[in-house]
N, C-alpha and C positions, 0 to 999 in steps of 0.2 A: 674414405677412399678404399677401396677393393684391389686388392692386388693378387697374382697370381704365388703359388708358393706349390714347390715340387722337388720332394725326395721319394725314394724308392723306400718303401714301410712295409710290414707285417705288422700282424696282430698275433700272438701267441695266446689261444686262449684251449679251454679245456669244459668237458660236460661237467664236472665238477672240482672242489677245492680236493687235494689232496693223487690228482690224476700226474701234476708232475710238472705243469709250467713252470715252474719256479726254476725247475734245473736246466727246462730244453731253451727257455727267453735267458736264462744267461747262459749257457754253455753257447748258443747261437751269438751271444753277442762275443764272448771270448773268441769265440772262434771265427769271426768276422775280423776284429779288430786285428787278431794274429795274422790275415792275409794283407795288415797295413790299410784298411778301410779306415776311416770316422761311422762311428756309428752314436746312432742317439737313441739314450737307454731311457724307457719311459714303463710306470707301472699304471694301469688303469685303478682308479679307487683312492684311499687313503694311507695305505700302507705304507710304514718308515721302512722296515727292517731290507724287503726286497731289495730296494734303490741303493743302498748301501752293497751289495753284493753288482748290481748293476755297475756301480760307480767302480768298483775295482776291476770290474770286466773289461770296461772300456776307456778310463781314463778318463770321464765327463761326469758334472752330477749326473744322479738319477732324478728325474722328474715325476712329479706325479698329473694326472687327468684324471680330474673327478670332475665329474659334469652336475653332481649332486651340491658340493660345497662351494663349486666356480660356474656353474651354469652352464648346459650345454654351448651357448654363444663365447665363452673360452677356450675351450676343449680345444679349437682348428689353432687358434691363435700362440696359445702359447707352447701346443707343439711346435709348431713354426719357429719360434723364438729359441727352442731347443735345439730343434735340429738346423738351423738356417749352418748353412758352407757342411754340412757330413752328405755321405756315401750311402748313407745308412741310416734307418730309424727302426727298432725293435720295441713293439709296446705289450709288456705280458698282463692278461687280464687279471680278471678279480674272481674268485666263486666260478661257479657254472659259466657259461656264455651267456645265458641271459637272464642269469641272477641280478637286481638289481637294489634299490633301496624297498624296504619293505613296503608294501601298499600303493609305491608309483611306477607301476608297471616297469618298462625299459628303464626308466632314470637311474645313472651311475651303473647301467651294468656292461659290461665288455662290449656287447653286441652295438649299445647304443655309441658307445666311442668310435668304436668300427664301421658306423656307420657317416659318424660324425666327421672322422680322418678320410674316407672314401679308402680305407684298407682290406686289401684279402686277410682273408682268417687264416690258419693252420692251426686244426684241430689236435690234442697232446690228450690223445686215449690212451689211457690205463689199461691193456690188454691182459693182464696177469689173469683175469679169470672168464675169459669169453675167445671163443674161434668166431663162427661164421653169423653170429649174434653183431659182432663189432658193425656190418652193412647198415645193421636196423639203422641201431644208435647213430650212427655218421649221417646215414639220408633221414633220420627225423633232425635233428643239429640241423643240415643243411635246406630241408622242407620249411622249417618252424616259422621264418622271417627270408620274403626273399630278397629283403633288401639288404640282408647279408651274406657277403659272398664267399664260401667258404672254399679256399681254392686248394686243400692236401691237409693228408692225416701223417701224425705224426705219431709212431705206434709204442708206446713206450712200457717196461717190465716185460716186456717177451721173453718168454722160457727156455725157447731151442728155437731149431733150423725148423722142426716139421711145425709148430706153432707159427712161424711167420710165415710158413708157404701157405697156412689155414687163412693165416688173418688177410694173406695180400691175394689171394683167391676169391675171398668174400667182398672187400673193396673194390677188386675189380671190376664185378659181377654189377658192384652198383655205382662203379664209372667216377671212383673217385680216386685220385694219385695220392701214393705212398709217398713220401717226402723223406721217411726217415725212419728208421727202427731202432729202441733202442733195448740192450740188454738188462737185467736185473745186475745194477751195481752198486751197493750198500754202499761200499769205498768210500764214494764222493757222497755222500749223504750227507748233509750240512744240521750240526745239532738245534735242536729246540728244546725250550721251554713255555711256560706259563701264557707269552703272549707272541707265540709263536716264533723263528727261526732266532740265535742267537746272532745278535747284531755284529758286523764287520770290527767294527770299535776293541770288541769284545775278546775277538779271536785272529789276528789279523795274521799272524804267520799262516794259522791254520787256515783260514779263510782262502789268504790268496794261491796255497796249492790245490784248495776244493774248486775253485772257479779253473786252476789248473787242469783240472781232471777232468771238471766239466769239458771245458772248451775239446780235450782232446776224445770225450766218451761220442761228443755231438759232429764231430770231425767223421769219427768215424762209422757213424752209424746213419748220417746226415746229407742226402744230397744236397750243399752246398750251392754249387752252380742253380739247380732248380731253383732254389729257395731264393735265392736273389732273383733270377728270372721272374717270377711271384711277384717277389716287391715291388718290379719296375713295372709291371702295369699297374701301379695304383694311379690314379691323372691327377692334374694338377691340383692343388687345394687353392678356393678362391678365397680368399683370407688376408688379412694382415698381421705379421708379427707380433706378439703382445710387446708393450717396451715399457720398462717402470719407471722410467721420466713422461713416455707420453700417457701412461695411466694415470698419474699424477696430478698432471698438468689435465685433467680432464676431472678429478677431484675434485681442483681449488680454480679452474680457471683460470689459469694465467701460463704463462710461458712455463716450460721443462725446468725445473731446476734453481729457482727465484731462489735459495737457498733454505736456510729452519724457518721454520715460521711457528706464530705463539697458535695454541688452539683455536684461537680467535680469528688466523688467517695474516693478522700482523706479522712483518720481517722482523726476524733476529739478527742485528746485526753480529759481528765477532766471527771466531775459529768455529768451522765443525765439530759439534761435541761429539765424546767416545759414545757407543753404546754397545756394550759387553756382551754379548755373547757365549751362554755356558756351555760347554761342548765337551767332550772326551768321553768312556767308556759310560758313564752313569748319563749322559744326557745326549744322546744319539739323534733324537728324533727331530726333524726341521724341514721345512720345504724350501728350495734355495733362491726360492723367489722374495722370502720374507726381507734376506740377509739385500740382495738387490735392492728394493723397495728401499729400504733403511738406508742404503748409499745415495738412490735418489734422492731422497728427500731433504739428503744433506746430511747425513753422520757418516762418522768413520765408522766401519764394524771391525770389532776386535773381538778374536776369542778365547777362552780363558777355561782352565778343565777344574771343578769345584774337585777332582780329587786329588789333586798336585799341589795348586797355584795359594798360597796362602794370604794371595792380596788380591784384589779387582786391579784390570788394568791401569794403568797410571792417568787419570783424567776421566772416569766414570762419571758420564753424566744420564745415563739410563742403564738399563739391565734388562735381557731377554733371557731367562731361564726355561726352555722348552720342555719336551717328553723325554723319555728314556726310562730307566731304571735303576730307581737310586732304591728301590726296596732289597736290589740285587747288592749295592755296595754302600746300605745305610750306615754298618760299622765304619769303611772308611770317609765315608763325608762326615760321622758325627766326630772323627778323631781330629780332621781338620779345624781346630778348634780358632784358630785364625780369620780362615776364611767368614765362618759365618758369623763370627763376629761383624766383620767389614760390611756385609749383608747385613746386618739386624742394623747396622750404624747408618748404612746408605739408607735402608728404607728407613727406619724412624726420624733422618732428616727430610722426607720428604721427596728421595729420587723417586724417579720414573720406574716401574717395576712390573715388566710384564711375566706371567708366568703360567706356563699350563701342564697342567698333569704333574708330571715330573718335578717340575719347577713348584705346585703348589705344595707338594710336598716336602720339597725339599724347605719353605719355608715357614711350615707347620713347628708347632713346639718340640714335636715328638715324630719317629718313625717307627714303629713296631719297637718302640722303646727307648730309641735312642735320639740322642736329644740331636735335634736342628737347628735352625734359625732363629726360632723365634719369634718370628714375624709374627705369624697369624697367631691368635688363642684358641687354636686347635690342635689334634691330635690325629695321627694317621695310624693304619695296621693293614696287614696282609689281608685277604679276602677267601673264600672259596669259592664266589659269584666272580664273573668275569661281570663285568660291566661293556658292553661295546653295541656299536651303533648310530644310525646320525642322528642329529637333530637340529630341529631349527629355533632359532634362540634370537631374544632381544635384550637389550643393552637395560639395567634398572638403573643406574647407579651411571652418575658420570662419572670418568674414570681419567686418566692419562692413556688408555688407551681407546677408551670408546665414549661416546658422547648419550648420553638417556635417548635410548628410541632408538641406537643404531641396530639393524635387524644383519643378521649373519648366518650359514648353517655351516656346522661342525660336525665333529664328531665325537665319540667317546668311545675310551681302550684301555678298561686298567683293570686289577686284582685288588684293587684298594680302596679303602674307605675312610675316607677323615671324617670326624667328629669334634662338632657339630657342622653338616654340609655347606652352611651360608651362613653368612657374619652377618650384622646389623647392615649392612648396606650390601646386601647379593652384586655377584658379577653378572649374571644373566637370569633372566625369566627361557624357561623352556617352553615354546608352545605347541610340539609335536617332536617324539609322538606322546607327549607326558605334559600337564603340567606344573613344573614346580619352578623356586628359585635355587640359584647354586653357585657357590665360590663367594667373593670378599672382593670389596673395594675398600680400603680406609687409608688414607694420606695418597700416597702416588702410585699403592700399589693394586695390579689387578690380576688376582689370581683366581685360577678356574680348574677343573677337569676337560671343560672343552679346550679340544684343538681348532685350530680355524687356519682358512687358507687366504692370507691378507689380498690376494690378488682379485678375491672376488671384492673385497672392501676397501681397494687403496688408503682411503680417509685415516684408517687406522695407523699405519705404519709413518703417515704425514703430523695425525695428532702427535703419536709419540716422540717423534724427532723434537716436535714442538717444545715440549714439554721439559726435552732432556738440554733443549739448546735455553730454554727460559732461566735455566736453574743458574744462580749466582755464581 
């Protein structure tokens, strides 16, 4: 069934990474949310860290839309499912505007989402080293693809008064509205490292006066009123909400919500099992559709921070250890000498142990020296190769979380390298744009460098409950 689905959206996107969306898609959303709107904060692509700053803008998770890891035919839907009852939906792109996965053309890049949502663009130029040059660049942007509609530029580092009379002379000239100017303010500049923006997690005083600043740098440099007049011509999206019981329930065939069930598809009877969730400064990274999924399918979700909590929640009957940056706080998770004990105890009896990136690290022997888990018979270390990029990947190895032959695409984001890459029994075969095998399966654990976004794969997030509600 098709249904109709209609909020007022933007697209905040940019001619390249480093032009400034990151500041004008949240200062826009702070600054919505301050005039008492609902806004729904969305990032085009894969990226954790933005959403996180998103998430503090406006009070809601931050979502991601990747049409590359969830298939364009998701993209409408679980916007929808984000923003259903707001005011407002803000989606800041990825890269260039129609940068996208490497070798498939539009796939996964802003423009194709933009097109996807039926959203006007508002283009966030880097004006620091161009006057009446800025026309080209905006009418090739808007020339390139006319099925996207690029409806105001948003002019941002401008130097003075006589630079924006330059820059809003030349856009005129070529019939495209100023929405907003913004000045050179280091102030609110949000730090980074290694894998780009430090995560909210990380810096949270700081954080939420830099979204402060934002909101009021975007107030005032920002026509406001325009910018929502924008949105509300976007038309209706014909779609249906994504929903993680009715995903589910289209998995296994049978009604929403039948309760755990074994990998096999068999009822578990009993209580909802725990499944733990590791969270706080060292493990940021999650899409919050996983943690839903996980409820559907029948587990409680609890979360628990590997750098405080010296025990797994009370009742662990699975474990989801995600992304983040435990190379950032390896001394203190190897000091936690508690914790990974309870870890190395869960998984060598056999729990359910999903982990990626982050998480596969953190269950390695070693971390740039410092001792872990334990889990795996490997060792991890810093890098000076960035690893990053998608890929598409098939399941080698049954797992607790995947079944031999499940096909999925991911991604990959880190500075790190364990040795040796794949245990006797690989988490995945890569089959673009590389082929190799990579990560560990042995007893119930499955660990990986890829990330994956369960809503393209329900099945997964169904096996694992299974798995975790089987267990004695």
């Amino acid at each position: 069934m098709v249904t109709s689905f209609h909020v007022p959206r933007l697209v905040i996107a940019a001619p390249s990474s480093g032009s400034g969306k990151t500041t004008v898609a949240t200062g826009l959303m702070a600054a919505f949310s301050e005039r008492g709107l609902a806004v729904s904060p969305h990032k085009a692509g894969p990226d954790y860290i933005d959403p996180g700053y998103h998430a503090l803008a406006t009070g809601r998770p931050g979502r991601n839309l990747d049409a590359f890891m969830c298939g364009p035919e998701l993209v409408a839907p679980l916007f929808a499912h984000a923003a259903a009852g707001c005011d407002l939906a803000v989606v800041e792109g990825v890269m260039g505007l129609y940068d996208g996965a490497a070798g498939r053309g539009e796939l996964a890049s802003t423009a194709q989402v933009a097109k996807l949502l039926r959203a006007p663009v508002v283009l966030v130029v880097d004006a620091s080293s161009q006057s009446r040059s800025v026309a080209a660049l905006v009418h090739g942007f808007a020339s390139f693809d006319p099925q996207v509609r690029l409806g105001g530029v948003i002019l941002n580092k401008v130097g003075s008064d006589r630079h924006e009379v330059m820059l809003r002379e030349a856009l005129e000239e070529a019939g495209m509205p100023v929405l907003g100017v913004l000045r050179r303010a280091p102030q609110v500049a949000t730090p980074s490292r290694h894998l780009g923006l430090v995560p909210v997690a990380e810096r949270r005083a700081d954080a939420v006066a830099a979204v402060a600043a934002l909101a009021e740098q975007v107030r005032q440099g920002c026509d406001l009123d325009a910018l929502m007049a924008l949105a509300r011509t976007a038309p209706p999206l014909p779609c249906e909400a994504w929903d993680a019981e009715r995903a589910l329930a289209g998995t296994r065939g049978s009604a929403p919500n039948p309760g755990p069930q074994t990998p096999d598809g068999l009822d578990v009877p009993g209580a909802r099992p725990v499944v733990a969730v590791a969270g706080g400064p060292a493990f940021t990274f999650s899409y919050a559709e996983h943690a839903e999924l996980l409820t559907a399918a029948g587990a409680d979700v609890v979360t628990f921070d590997p750098l405080r909590d010296e025990a797994l929640p009370a009742g662990t009957a699975g474990l989801v250890i995600g992304g983040g940056f435990p190379e950032v706080y390896a001394p203190e998770l190897s000091a936690n000498e508690p914790l990974r004990a309870a870890v190395a105890r869960f998984a060598e009896a056999g729990g359910p142990v999903a982990a990626e990136c982050a998480g596969l690290l953190y269950l390695a022997r070693s971390l740039d020296g410092k001792p872990m888990c334990g889990v795996l018979d490997a060792d991890a270390r810093m890098s000076e190769r960035l690893t990053l990029g998608y890929r598409e990947a098939v399941a080698v190895s049954d797992s607790a979380l995947a079944a031999n032959g499940t096909r999925l695409r991911g991604h990959e984001f880190h500075r790190t390298v364990i040795e040796p890459g794949a245990g006797a029994s690989p988490a995945w075969g890569f089959t673009h744009p590389e082929r190799r095998v990579e990560g560990f399966v042995q007893q119930g654990v499955h660990a990986s460098y890829l990330h994956t976004h369960w809503a393209a794969e329900p099945s997964v997030a169904l096996r694992f409950v299974a798995a975790a509600a089987a267990r004695p």
